[in-house]
N, C-alpha and C positions, 0 to 999 in steps of 0.2 A: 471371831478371827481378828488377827489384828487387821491394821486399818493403815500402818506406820511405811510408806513406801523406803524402799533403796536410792538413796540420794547420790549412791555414784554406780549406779544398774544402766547396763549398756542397751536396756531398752525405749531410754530417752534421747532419740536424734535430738541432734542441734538440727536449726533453721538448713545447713549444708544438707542433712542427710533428710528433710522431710518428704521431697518426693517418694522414696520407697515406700512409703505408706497410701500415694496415689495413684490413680490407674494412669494410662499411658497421655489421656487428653489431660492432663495436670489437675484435672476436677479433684476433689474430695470423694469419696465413697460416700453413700448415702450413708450409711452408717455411720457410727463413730468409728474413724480411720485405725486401720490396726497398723499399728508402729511398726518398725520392719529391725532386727537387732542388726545394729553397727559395730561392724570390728575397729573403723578408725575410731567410736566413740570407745571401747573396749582399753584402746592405749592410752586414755587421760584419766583410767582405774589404777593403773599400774607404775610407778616411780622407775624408771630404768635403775637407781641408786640403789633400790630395795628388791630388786628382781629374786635376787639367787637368795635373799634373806626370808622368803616367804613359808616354805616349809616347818610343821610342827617342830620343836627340840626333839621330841620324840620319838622320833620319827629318824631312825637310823640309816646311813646312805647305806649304799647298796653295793654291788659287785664294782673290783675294778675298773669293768668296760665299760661304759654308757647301754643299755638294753637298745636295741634296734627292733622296730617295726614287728617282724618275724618271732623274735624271741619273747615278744611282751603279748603277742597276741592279736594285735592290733592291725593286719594288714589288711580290715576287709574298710575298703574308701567310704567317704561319705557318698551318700546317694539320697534324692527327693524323697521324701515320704510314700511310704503305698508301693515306691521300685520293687524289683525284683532282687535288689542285690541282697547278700547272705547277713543273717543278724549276727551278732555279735556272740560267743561264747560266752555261757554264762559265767560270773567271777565267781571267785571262792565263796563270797559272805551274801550274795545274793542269788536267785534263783533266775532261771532263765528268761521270763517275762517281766522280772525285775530290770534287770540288764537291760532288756531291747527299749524297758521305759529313760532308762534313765540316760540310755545310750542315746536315745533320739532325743531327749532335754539338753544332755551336753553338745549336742552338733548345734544347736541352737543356740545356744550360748557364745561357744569361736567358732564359726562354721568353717570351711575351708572356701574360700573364697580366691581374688586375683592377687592379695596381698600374701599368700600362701597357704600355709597348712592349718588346719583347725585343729581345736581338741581331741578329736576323735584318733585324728591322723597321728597327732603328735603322742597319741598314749595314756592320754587323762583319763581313759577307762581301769585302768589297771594301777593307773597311783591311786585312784578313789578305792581300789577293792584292797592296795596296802595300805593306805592310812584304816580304815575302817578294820584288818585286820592286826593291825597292832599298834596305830596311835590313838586312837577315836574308836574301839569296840561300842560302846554305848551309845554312839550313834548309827549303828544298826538297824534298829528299831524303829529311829526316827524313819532313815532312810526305808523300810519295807511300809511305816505307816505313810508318808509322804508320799510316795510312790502310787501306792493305791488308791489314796485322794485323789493325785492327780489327774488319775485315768478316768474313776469317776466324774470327776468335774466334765472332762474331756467327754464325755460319753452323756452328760445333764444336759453340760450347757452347746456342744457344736455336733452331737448325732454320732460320734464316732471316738476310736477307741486313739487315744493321744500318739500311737506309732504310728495311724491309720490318715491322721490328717495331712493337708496342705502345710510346708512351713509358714507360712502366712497366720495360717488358724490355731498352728501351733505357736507362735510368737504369741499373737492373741492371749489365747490359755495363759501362757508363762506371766504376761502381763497380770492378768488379773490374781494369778497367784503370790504376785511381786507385791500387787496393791492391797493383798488382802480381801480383795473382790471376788474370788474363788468361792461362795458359797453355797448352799443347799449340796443335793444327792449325798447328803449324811457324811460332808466332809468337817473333819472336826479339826481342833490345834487350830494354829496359827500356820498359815500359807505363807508366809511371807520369812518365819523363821525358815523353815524346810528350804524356801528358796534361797535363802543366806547360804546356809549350812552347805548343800551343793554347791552355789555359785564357787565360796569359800575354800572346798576341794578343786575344783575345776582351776579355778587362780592358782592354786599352791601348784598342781602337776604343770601347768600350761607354763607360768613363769618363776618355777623355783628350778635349782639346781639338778641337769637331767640324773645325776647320780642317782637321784630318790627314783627314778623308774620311769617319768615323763619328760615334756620338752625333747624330745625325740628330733634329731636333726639339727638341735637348737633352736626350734622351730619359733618358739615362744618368745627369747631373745631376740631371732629375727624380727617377729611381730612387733617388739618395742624398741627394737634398734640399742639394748643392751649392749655397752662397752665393749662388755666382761671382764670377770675378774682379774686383776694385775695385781701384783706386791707393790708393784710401786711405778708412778706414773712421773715421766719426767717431763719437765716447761714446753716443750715441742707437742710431747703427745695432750701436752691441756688446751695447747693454742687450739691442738690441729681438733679437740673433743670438743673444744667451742665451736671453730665451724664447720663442725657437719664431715670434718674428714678424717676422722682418727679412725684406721681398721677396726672391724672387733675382733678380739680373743673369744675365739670357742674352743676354750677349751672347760672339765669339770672344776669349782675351787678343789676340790679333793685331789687334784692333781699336783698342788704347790705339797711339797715339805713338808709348810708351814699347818696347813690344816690335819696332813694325814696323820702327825705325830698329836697332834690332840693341842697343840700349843697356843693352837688361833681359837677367837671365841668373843 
């Protein structure tokens, strides 16, 4: 497996975010401290300039409206691992136990926290099952063989099946898959491509253009405090985007003119 960590992986707190990884008397874990994933580390992954530019070329926008909540499938909330709340509908290109794995890897990745909505909330389940069905088919396979490891792992190395654990435990797991450290119970490939490849969908629904099918609410946008798209920005609104007061636009770029006619590019 590789060995080659994610050098911009939201699972390395700064010094600010390292308490989450201790218990309440500020000690260390006997253990080696499991990291805890940060959404403020999460927004120094993402360029506000390149928000809405994330999405495959391939990867064709989508209806009119922005899809909401209800319509994408997406309204069952994040909940702690082991809860009672309802799994996820299975997606088109995955099977149902595939979904509920990869549905609880993506809550873990942007969770829905005090900063707002997470991936799950925002719809990143269901841009991952449209890119996979018609920008990325071939990665499929990855995604059913990745999946399977993981739970293995899950199931080798913490006693339990990876939807079943603590988020804690599960942070954990995702680490060692991040570092390549995922190994024995007959998991093979590279752990650490698989975690790309995911992370890499999750980024594109969370903060690309909600046209494609995610970013649901703008949710994602809000999370990095995205302008949004303008034709054109005039001396006031750059002053006011220096400090910290320029509105944002939420609206989709597919909304100007300029893009719907094919022109922009």
């Amino acid at each position: 497996m590789s060995a080659d960590p994610f050098e911009d992986r939201v699972l390395r707190p700064t010094p600010a975010d390292a308490g989450a990884s201790r218990d309440d008397s500020g000690e260390a874990e006997s253990r080696e401290p499991v990291r805890s994933i940060s959404r403020r580390e999460a927004l120094k992954t993402v360029g506000a300039a390149g928000a809405a530019a994330m999405v495959p070329a391939s990867l064709a926008p989508g209806r009119a409206e922005p899809p909401t909540p209800s319509r994408m499938g997406t309204e069952v909330a994040s909940a702690p691992p082991g809860s009672a709340a309802a799994a996820p509908a299975p997606l088109v290109n995955l099977t149902a136990a595939e979904t509920e794995i990869l549905a609880a890897m993506v809550d873990r990745l942007i969770p829905t926290d005090e900063l707002g909505p997470g991936a799950l909330d925002a719809g990143v389940l269901a841009y991952i099952d449209r890119a996979l069905g018609e920008s990325d088919p071939e990665a499929v396979d990855a995604y059913r063989a990745g999946l399977a490891a993981l739970d293995r792992y899950s199931r080798y190395s913490r006693d339990g099946a990876f939807v079943d654990l603590e988020g804690r435990d599960q942070d954990s797991v995702l680490i060692d898959v991040q570092t390549g450290a995922a190994t024995g119970a007959g998991v093979g490939g590279s752990s650490a491509a698989f975690f790309n490849l995911v992370k890499g969908h999750v980024w594109q629904g969370m903060f690309g253009d909600p046209r494609y099918g995610a970013n649901l609410g703008f949710a994602g946008w809000d999370l990095i405090r995205y302008p949004g798209a303008r034709l054109r920005v005039t001396d006031d609104e750059q002053r006011e985007l220096e400090r910290g007061e320029l509105p944002p636009v939420r609206r989709s770029a597919y909304e100007f003119g300029l893009f719907r006619s094919g022109r922009g590019g």
